[in-house]
C-alpha positions in Angstrom: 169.4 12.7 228.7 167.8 10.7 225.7 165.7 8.6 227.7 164.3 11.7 229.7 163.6 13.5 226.2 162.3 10.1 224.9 159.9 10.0 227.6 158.3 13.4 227.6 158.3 13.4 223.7 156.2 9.8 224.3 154.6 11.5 227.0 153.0 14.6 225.0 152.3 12.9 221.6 150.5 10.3 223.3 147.0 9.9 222.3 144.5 7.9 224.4 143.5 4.6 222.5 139.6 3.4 222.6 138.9 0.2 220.7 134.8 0.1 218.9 133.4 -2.7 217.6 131.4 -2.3 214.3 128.8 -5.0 213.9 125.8 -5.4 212.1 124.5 -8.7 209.9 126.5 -9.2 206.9 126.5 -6.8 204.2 124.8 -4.2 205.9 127.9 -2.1 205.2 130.4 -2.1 208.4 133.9 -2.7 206.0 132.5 0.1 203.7 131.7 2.6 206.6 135.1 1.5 208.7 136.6 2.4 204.9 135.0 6.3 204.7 136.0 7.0 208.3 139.4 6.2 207.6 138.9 8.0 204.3 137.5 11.2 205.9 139.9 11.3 208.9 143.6 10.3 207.5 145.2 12.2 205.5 146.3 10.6 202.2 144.4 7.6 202.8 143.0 6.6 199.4 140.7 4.3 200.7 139.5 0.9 199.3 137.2 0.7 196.0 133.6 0.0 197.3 133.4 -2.0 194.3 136.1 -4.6 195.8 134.8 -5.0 199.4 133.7 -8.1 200.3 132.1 -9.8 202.9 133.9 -9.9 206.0 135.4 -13.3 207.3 136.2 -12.7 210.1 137.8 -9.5 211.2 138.9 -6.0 209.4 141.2 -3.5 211.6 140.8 -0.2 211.0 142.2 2.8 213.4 142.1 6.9 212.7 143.3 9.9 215.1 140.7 11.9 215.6 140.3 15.1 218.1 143.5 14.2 219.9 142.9 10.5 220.3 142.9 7.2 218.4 139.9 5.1 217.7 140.6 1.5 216.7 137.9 -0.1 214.7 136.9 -4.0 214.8 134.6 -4.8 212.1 133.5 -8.5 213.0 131.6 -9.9 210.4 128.3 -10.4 210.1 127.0 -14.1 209.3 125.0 -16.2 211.7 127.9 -18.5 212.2 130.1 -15.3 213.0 127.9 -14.0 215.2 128.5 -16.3 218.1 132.6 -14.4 218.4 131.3 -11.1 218.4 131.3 -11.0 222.3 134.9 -12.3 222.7 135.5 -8.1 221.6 132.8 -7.2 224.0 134.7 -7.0 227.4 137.8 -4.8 225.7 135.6 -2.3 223.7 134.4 1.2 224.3 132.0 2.0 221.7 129.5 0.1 219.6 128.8 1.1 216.5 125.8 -1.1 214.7 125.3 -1.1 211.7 122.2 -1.7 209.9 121.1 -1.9 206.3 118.5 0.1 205.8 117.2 -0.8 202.3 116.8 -4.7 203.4 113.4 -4.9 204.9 113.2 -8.3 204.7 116.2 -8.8 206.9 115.1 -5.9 209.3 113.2 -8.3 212.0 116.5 -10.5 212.0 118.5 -7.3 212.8 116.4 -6.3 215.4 117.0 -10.3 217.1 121.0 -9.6 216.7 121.0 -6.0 218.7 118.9 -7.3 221.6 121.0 -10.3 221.9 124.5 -8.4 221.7 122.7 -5.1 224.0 121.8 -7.5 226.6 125.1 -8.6 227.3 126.6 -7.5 230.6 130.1 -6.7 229.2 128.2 -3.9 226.3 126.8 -2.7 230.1 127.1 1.6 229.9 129.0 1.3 226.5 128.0 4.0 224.2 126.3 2.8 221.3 126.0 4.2 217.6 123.3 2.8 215.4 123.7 3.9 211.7 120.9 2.9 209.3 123.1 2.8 206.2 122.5 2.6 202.4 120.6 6.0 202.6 121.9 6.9 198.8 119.5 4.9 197.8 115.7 5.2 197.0 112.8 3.8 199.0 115.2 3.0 202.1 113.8 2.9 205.2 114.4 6.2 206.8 115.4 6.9 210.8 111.8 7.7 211.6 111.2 4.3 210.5 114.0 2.3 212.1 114.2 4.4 215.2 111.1 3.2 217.0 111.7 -0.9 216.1 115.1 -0.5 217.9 114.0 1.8 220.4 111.6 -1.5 221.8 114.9 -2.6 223.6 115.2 1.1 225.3 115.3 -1.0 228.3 117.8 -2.7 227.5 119.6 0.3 226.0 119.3 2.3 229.5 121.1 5.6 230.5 123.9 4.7 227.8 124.7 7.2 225.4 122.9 5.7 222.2 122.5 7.8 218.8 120.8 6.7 216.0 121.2 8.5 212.6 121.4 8.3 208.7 124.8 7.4 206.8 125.4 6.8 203.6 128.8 4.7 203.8 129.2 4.6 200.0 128.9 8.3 199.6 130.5 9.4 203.0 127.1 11.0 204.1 126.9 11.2 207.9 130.5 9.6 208.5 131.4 12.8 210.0 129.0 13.3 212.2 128.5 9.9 213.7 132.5 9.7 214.6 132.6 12.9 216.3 129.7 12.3 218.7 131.5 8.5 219.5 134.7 10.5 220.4 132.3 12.8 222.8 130.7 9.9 223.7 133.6 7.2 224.8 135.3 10.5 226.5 132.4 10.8 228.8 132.1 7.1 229.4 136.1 6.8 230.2 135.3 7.6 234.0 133.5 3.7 233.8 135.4 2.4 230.9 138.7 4.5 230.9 141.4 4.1 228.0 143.6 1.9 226.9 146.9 1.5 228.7 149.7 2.7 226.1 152.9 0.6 226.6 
């Protein structure tokens, strides 16, 4: 009788479990936006001081239950000698979230290089993809209008995917909200192609 009432308790708390990848070049901000969305969607969690982030080496975990599933967040890291793991995540994921600092001009062509080398690989093929330009807190950033169009030159590349871009502010928590809610709606859609993964 436990095991029965074991398995339909398991069996209705459930949640189905989709894995995103947050990438971007190195401190664009991907540890401090993984931080507000766990911030924003779990309760009691404090969060990390922005202060005493630092660059990632490697790999940060991060997971939330959001609209009656879980999301767990890899945030690779973002140095050139980094970059060349990132697509040992690829095949396994179901959302890309890319991450792009929008108050580093100088930098901006080098991002642009990074997201047309990741998009074009066939395992990203179909997976919905959020770009964030981030930092928007602070003044004389480069807004969406701005960033939009020098991504939007891989729109072949992109295809039929579902692909968002849109401002965040990680460091104030502007636009977190937002950008999760469509990647839920988004990797739902996309689970016909690239369903969930199994739960043990």
């Amino acid at each position: 009788m436990y095991t029965l009432l074991s398995g339909l308790y398991r069996y209705y708390t459930q949640k189905d479990e989709y894995c995103i990848v947050i990438l971007g070049l190195d401190n664009a901000g991907k540890t401090t936006y993984l931080e507000a969305a766990k911030t924003k969607f779990t309760k009691n969690y404090k969060g990390m001081n922005p202060a005493k982030i630092t660059t990632t080496v490697g790999l940060n975990i991060g997971q939330i239950d959001v609209f009656g599933i879980r999301l767990n967040f890899w945030d690779l890291g973002g140095q050139t000698e980094l970059q060349s793991l990132w697509d040992k995540y690829y095949e396994e994921c179901h959302g890309v979230i890319y991450v792009i600092d929008s108050n580093d001009r100088e930098r901006m062509d080098e991002s642009k290089e990074i997201f047309d080398t990741m998009i074009q690989n066939e395992h990203l093929s179909g997976v919905p993809l959020l770009v964030l330009a981030n930092k928007q807190d602070l003044p004389d950033v480069m807004g969406v209008r701005e960033i939009k169009p020098v991504f939007q030159q891989a729109g072949d590349l992109i295809g039929r995917r579902d692909c968002l871009t849109m401002p965040v502010s990680a460091l104030t928590g502007e636009g977190v909200d937002e950008g999760i809610k469509w990647l839920v709606e988004a990797v739902k859609r996309n689970s016909i192609v690239r369903p969930p993964m199994e739960n043990d």
